[in-house]
N, C-alpha and C positions, 0 to 999 in steps of 0.2 A: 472288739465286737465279740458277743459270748457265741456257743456252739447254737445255741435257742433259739438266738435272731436271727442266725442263717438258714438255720431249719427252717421258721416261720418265715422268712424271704424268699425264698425257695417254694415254700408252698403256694406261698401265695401267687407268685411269677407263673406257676406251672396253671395254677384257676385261670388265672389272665389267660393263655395260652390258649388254653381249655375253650373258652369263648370265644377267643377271636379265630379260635379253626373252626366253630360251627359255622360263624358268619362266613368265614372264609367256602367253606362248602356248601352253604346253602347260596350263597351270590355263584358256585361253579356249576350249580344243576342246569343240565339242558329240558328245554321244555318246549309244546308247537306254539311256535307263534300263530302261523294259519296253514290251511291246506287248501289250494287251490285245483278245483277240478276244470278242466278248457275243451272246449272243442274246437276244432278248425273247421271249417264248410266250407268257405274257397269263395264267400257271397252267395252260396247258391241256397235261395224261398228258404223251398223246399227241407233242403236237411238242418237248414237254421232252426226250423219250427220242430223236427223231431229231436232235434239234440236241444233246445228249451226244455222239451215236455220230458228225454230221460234226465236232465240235470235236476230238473223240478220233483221227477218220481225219487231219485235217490237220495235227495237232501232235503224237501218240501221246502225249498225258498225258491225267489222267483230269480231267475242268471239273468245276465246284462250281455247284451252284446259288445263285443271287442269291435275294433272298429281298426283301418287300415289308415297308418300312421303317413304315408303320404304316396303319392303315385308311383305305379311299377307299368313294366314294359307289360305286363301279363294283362292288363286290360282293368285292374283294378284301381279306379281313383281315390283319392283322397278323402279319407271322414266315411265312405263306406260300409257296413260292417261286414263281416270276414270272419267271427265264429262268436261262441257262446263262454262265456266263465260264471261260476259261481266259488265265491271266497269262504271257507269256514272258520273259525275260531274256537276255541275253550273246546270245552268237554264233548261237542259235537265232530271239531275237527278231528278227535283224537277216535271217535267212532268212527270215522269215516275211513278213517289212515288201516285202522284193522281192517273192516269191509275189504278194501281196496287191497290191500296184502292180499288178501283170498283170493284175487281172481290173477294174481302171479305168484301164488305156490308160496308164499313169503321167500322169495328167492331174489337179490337184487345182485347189479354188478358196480363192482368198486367206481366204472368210469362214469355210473350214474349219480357219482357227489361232488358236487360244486366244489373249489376252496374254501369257500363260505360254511359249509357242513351243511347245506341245503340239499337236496334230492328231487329227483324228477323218476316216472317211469309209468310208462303207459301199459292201457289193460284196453285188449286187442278187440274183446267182444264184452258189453255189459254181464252177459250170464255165465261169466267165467269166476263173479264173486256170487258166494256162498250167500242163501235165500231171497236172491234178486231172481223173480220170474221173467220171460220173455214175454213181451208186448207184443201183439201183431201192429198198433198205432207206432210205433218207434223202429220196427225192423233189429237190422243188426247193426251196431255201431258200437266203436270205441273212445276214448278219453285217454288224457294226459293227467296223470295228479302229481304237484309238483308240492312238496311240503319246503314250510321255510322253519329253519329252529331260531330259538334265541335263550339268551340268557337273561335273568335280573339283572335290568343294568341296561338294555339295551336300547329301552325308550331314549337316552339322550343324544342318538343318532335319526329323533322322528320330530322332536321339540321344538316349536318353534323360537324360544327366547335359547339364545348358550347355545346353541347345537354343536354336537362336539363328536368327534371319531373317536370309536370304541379301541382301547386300548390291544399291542398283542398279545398278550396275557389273558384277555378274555374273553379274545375271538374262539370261534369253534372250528377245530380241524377238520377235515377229513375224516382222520380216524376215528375221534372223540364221536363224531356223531356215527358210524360205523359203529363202534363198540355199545354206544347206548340204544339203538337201536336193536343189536343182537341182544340183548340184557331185556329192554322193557318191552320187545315184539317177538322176540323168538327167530329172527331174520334170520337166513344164512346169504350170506357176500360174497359172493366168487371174486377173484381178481383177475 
Protein backbone atom coordinates (compact mmCIF):
# COMPACT_ATOMS: atom_id res chain seq x y z
CA UNK A 1 0.00 0.00 0.00
CA UNK A 2 1.55 3.53 -1.00
CA UNK A 3 1.94 6.66 1.55
CA UNK A 4 -1.25 8.19 -0.70
CA UNK A 5 -3.84 5.63 0.15
CA UNK A 6 -3.27 5.79 3.75
CA UNK A 7 -3.38 9.43 3.60
CA UNK A 8 -6.68 9.27 1.57
CA UNK A 9 -7.94 6.35 4.05
CA UNK A 10 -7.31 8.18 6.76
CA UNK A 11 -9.19 11.11 5.58
CA UNK A 12 -11.64 9.66 4.61
CA UNK A 13 -12.27 7.52 8.06
CA UNK A 14 -11.90 10.98 9.91
CA UNK A 15 -15.31 12.56 7.33
CA UNK A 16 -17.02 9.36 8.50
CA UNK A 17 -16.28 10.27 12.13
CA UNK A 18 -17.09 13.73 11.48
CA UNK A 19 -20.76 12.61 10.76
CA UNK A 20 -21.46 10.29 12.83
CA UNK A 21 -20.51 12.73 16.11
CA UNK A 22 -22.93 15.19 14.70
CA UNK A 23 -25.81 12.51 14.75
CA UNK A 24 -24.22 11.35 17.62
CA UNK A 25 -24.80 14.93 19.40
CA UNK A 26 -27.62 15.88 17.92
CA UNK A 27 -29.67 12.40 19.16
CA UNK A 28 -27.66 13.66 22.94
CA UNK A 29 -29.62 17.11 23.07
CA UNK A 30 -31.93 17.39 25.98
CA UNK A 31 -35.13 19.25 25.10
CA UNK A 32 -39.06 19.83 27.08
CA UNK A 33 -40.94 17.24 26.43
CA UNK A 34 -43.99 18.99 28.58
CA UNK A 35 -44.57 21.18 31.56
CA UNK A 36 -47.18 20.48 33.68
CA UNK A 37 -48.80 23.05 35.88
CA UNK A 38 -51.27 21.29 38.96
CA UNK A 39 -53.24 22.29 41.51
CA UNK A 40 -54.35 20.38 44.54
CA UNK A 41 -57.88 21.62 46.19
CA UNK A 42 -58.56 18.81 48.44
CA UNK A 43 -62.28 18.44 46.28
CA UNK A 44 -63.18 21.72 47.65
CA UNK A 45 -66.20 23.89 44.70
CA UNK A 46 -64.92 26.61 45.44
CA UNK A 47 -61.03 26.69 45.02
CA UNK A 48 -61.48 24.08 41.97
CA UNK A 49 -63.19 26.91 40.14
CA UNK A 50 -60.40 29.63 41.14
CA UNK A 51 -57.50 27.56 40.37
CA UNK A 52 -59.51 26.64 36.67
CA UNK A 53 -59.72 30.28 36.03
CA UNK A 54 -55.72 31.18 37.18
CA UNK A 55 -54.55 28.00 35.08
CA UNK A 56 -56.62 29.43 32.21
CA UNK A 57 -55.20 33.28 32.83
CA UNK A 58 -51.60 31.97 32.77
CA UNK A 59 -51.63 29.60 29.89
CA UNK A 60 -55.36 30.46 27.97
CA UNK A 61 -56.06 26.71 27.62
CA UNK A 62 -58.92 25.28 29.41
CA UNK A 63 -57.21 22.53 32.60
CA UNK A 64 -58.95 19.18 33.21
CA UNK A 65 -59.61 18.24 36.59
CA UNK A 66 -57.50 15.32 38.27
CA UNK A 67 -59.63 13.12 39.79
CA UNK A 68 -58.82 10.74 43.05
CA UNK A 69 -57.45 7.48 41.93
CA UNK A 70 -59.33 5.45 44.61
CA UNK A 71 -60.75 5.79 48.32
CA UNK A 72 -58.79 7.22 51.27
CA UNK A 73 -59.70 7.36 54.92
CA UNK A 74 -59.75 11.32 54.61
CA UNK A 75 -63.47 11.19 53.25
CA UNK A 76 -62.38 11.33 49.72
CA UNK A 77 -64.04 8.63 47.16
CA UNK A 78 -63.17 7.21 44.24
CA UNK A 79 -63.45 9.07 40.59
CA UNK A 80 -63.90 12.39 42.63
CA UNK A 81 -61.97 15.14 41.52
CA UNK A 82 -59.34 16.66 43.90
CA UNK A 83 -57.38 19.49 41.76
CA UNK A 84 -56.74 21.21 38.46
CA UNK A 85 -53.69 20.40 35.76
CA UNK A 86 -53.00 21.78 32.65
CA UNK A 87 -50.11 20.11 30.19
CA UNK A 88 -47.97 22.36 27.90
CA UNK A 89 -45.70 21.29 25.06
CA UNK A 90 -43.31 23.02 22.33
CA UNK A 91 -42.53 26.47 22.33
CA UNK A 92 -45.21 27.32 24.71
CA UNK A 93 -43.96 24.96 27.44
CA UNK A 94 -40.66 26.47 27.15
CA UNK A 95 -42.34 30.12 27.84
CA UNK A 96 -43.90 28.96 30.65
CA UNK A 97 -40.72 27.20 32.22
CA UNK A 98 -39.11 30.98 32.17
CA UNK A 99 -42.40 32.62 33.52
CA UNK A 100 -42.22 30.22 36.19
CA UNK A 101 -38.40 30.48 37.13
CA UNK A 102 -39.39 34.08 37.90
CA UNK A 103 -41.45 33.57 40.53
CA UNK A 104 -38.45 31.33 42.55
CA UNK A 105 -35.62 33.59 41.85
CA UNK A 106 -34.24 30.96 39.10
CA UNK A 107 -32.93 29.28 42.19
CA UNK A 108 -33.68 25.34 42.45
CA UNK A 109 -32.47 22.55 44.72
CA UNK A 110 -30.59 19.47 43.65
CA UNK A 111 -33.26 17.14 45.77
CA UNK A 112 -35.86 18.68 43.29
CA UNK A 113 -34.48 16.22 40.29
CA UNK A 114 -35.96 12.95 39.81
CA UNK A 115 -33.33 10.00 38.44
CA UNK A 116 -35.19 10.46 35.44
CA UNK A 117 -33.63 14.26 35.07
CA UNK A 118 -37.19 15.50 35.43
CA UNK A 119 -37.90 18.32 37.97
CA UNK A 120 -40.77 19.54 40.04
CA UNK A 121 -40.95 22.93 42.19
CA UNK A 122 -43.56 24.97 43.44
CA UNK A 123 -44.31 28.74 43.30
CA UNK A 124 -45.92 29.76 46.62
CA UNK A 125 -48.08 32.90 45.27
CA UNK A 126 -49.07 33.44 41.35
CA UNK A 127 -47.42 37.22 41.64
CA UNK A 128 -44.26 36.02 42.55
CA UNK A 129 -43.73 35.65 38.60
CA UNK A 130 -42.63 38.52 36.61
CA UNK A 131 -45.72 40.57 34.75
CA UNK A 132 -48.46 38.34 36.16
CA UNK A 133 -51.03 40.89 37.97
CA UNK A 134 -53.15 39.86 40.98
CA UNK A 135 -56.90 39.12 40.39
CA UNK A 136 -59.13 39.93 43.12
CA UNK A 137 -61.54 36.85 41.24
CA UNK A 138 -58.70 34.21 41.87
CA UNK A 139 -57.24 35.63 45.46
CA UNK A 140 -53.81 34.18 46.44
CA UNK A 141 -52.89 30.83 45.42
CA UNK A 142 -49.95 28.71 44.36
CA UNK A 143 -48.99 25.81 41.91
CA UNK A 144 -46.73 23.02 41.32
CA UNK A 145 -44.73 22.91 37.78
CA UNK A 146 -43.26 19.76 37.24
CA UNK A 147 -41.29 19.68 33.85
CA UNK A 148 -40.53 16.38 32.08
CA UNK A 149 -37.18 16.29 29.64
CA UNK A 150 -36.40 14.00 26.85
CA UNK A 151 -34.20 13.15 24.28
CA UNK A 152 -34.65 12.26 20.21
CA UNK A 153 -35.35 8.84 20.61
CA UNK A 154 -37.55 8.76 23.31
CA UNK A 155 -40.93 8.20 21.46
CA UNK A 156 -40.17 4.38 21.35
CA UNK A 157 -40.89 4.12 25.11
CA UNK A 158 -44.92 5.87 24.21
CA UNK A 159 -45.34 3.57 20.77
CA UNK A 160 -47.80 1.47 20.58
CA UNK A 161 -46.29 -1.38 18.08
CA UNK A 162 -42.21 -2.52 19.49
CA UNK A 163 -42.33 -0.54 22.65
CA UNK A 164 -39.14 -0.87 23.97
CA UNK A 165 -36.91 0.73 27.08
CA UNK A 166 -34.67 3.53 26.42
CA UNK A 167 -31.30 2.45 26.63
CA UNK A 168 -28.62 3.69 29.71
CA UNK A 169 -26.64 5.51 27.52
CA UNK A 170 -29.44 7.64 26.68
CA UNK A 171 -31.29 8.11 29.76
CA UNK A 172 -30.82 11.69 31.32
CA UNK A 173 -29.01 11.96 34.66
CA UNK A 174 -29.44 14.16 37.26
CA UNK A 175 -26.66 16.01 36.50
CA UNK A 176 -27.02 16.30 32.71
CA UNK A 177 -30.26 17.97 33.24
CA UNK A 178 -28.79 20.12 36.22
CA UNK A 179 -26.02 21.28 33.87
CA UNK A 180 -28.50 22.15 30.92
CA UNK A 181 -30.63 23.84 32.72
CA UNK A 182 -27.81 26.19 34.23
CA UNK A 183 -26.51 26.59 30.55
CA UNK A 184 -30.05 27.36 28.65
CA UNK A 185 -31.93 29.09 31.85
CA UNK A 186 -29.51 30.72 33.84
CA UNK A 187 -30.56 28.45 36.96
CA UNK A 188 -28.41 28.34 40.12
CA UNK A 189 -28.77 24.66 42.04
CA UNK A 190 -27.95 24.57 45.51
CA UNK A 191 -27.11 21.06 46.83
Amino acid sequence: MRVCDVAENSAAENKNAKKATGVAKAMREIRIGKVTLNMGCGGDKAKMEKAGKLLTMLTDRKPIATLSKRRSTFGTTKGKPVGMKVTLRGKQAEDMLRLALTGVESKLKSGQFDKSGNFSFGIKEYIDMSDVKYSHEIGMLGFDVTVTLERPGFCIKKRGIRQSEIGGGHKITPEEAMQWLREKFGVQIAE
